[in-house]
C-alpha positions as CSV (number, residue, x, y, z in Angstrom):
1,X,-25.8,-60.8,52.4
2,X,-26.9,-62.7,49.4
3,X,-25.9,-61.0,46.0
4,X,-27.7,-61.7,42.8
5,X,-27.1,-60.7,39.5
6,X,-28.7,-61.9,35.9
7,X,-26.7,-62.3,32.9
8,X,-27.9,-62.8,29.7
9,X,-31.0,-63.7,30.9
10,X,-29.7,-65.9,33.8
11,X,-29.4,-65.6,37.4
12,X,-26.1,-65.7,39.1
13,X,-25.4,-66.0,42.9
14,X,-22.4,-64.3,43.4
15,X,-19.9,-64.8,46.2
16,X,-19.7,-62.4,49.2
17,X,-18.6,-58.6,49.0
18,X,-14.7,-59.3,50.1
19,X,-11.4,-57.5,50.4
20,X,-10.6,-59.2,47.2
21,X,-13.9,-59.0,45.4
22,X,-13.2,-55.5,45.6
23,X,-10.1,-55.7,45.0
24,X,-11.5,-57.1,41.5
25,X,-13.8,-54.4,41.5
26,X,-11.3,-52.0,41.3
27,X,-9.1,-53.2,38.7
28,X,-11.9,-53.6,36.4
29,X,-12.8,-49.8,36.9
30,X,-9.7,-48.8,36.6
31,X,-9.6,-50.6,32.7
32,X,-10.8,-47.6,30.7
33,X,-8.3,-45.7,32.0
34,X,-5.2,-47.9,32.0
35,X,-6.5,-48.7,28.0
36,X,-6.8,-45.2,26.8
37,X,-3.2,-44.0,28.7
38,X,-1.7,-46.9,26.4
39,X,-1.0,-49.3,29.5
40,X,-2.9,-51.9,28.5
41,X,-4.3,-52.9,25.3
42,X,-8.2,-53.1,24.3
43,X,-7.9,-56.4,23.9
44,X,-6.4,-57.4,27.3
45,X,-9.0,-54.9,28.9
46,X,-11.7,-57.0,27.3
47,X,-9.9,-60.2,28.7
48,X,-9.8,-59.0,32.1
49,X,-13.9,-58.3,32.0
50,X,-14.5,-61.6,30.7
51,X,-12.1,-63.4,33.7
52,X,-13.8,-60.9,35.9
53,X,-17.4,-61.9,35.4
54,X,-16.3,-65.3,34.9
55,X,-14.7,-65.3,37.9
56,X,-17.8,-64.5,40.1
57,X,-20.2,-65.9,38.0
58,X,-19.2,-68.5,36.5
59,X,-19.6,-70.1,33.1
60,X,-22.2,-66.6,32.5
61,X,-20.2,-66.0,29.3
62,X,-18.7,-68.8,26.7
63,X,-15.3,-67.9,25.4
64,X,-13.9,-64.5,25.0
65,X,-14.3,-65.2,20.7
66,X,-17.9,-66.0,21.1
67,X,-18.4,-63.3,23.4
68,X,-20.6,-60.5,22.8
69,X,-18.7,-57.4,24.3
70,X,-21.5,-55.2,25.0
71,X,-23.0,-58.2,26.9
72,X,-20.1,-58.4,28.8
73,X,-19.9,-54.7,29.3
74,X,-23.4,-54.8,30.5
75,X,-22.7,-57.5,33.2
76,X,-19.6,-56.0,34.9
77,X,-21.4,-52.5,35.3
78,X,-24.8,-54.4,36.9
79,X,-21.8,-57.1,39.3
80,X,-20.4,-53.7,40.0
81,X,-24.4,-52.4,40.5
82,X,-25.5,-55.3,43.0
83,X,-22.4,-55.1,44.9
84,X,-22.6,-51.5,46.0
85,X,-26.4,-50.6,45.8
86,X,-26.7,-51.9,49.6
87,X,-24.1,-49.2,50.9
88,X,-25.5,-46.6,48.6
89,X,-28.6,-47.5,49.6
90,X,-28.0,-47.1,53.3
91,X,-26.1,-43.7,52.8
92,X,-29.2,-42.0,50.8
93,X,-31.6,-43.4,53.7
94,X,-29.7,-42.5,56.7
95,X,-29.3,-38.7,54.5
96,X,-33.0,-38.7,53.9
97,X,-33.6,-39.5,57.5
98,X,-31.5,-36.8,58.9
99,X,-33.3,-34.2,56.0
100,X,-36.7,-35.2,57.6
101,X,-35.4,-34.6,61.3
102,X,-34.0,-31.0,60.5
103,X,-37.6,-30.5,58.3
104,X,-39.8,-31.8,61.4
105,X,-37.3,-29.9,63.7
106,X,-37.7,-26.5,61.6
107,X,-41.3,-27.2,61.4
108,X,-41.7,-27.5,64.9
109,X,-39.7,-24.4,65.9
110,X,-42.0,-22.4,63.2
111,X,-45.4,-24.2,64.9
112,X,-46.1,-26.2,61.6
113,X,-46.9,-29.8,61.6
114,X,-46.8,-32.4,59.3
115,X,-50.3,-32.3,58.7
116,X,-52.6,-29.9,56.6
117,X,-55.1,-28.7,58.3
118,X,-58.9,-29.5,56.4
């Protein structure tokens, strides 16, 4: 599977979905809450988005001082959007597709079809 993401108005080929991309994925999630229990500092948390995104897209941002952090915000919630959309994805269409059968099903035992009479 190919994964794509644009940063600050470029686009990045990230590496495969992996054990330790995901890993990486969940450390970074887990930063808002390991900042605000007192854990880890803001400004660490802020380091370890910048080496994330680095990390799998690199050279996206320049150094962490020149660094816009709601940029960088921005680009670890849409790595964290391309990797998981695909599963996500799957799971609402096989849902949807189950919805339709018990629909059609129902509609079937009630002698409705799927199409209005003109």
């Amino acid at each position: 599977m190919t994964y794509k993401v644009k940063i600050n108005g470029k686009e990045y080929t990230l590496p495969a979905r992996t054990l330790a991309v995901d890993e990486q994925m969940l450390e970074v999630s887990e930063l808002g809450r390991r900042c605000s229990s007192g854990e880890i500092s803001y400004s660490e948390s802020v380091k370890r988005q910048h080496a994330f995104v680095n990390g799998l897209a690199p050279g996206a941002f320049p150094s962490l001082e020149e660094t816009d952090i709601n940029e960088l915000t921005i680009a670890v919630m849409n790595i964290a959007a391309v990797y998981t959309n695909p599963s996500v994805n799957a799971m609402m269409n096989e849902r949807l597709e189950l919805v339709q059968r018990a629909l059609n099903s129902s509609n079937a035992k009630n002698g409705k079809s799927d199409q209005s009479a003109t």
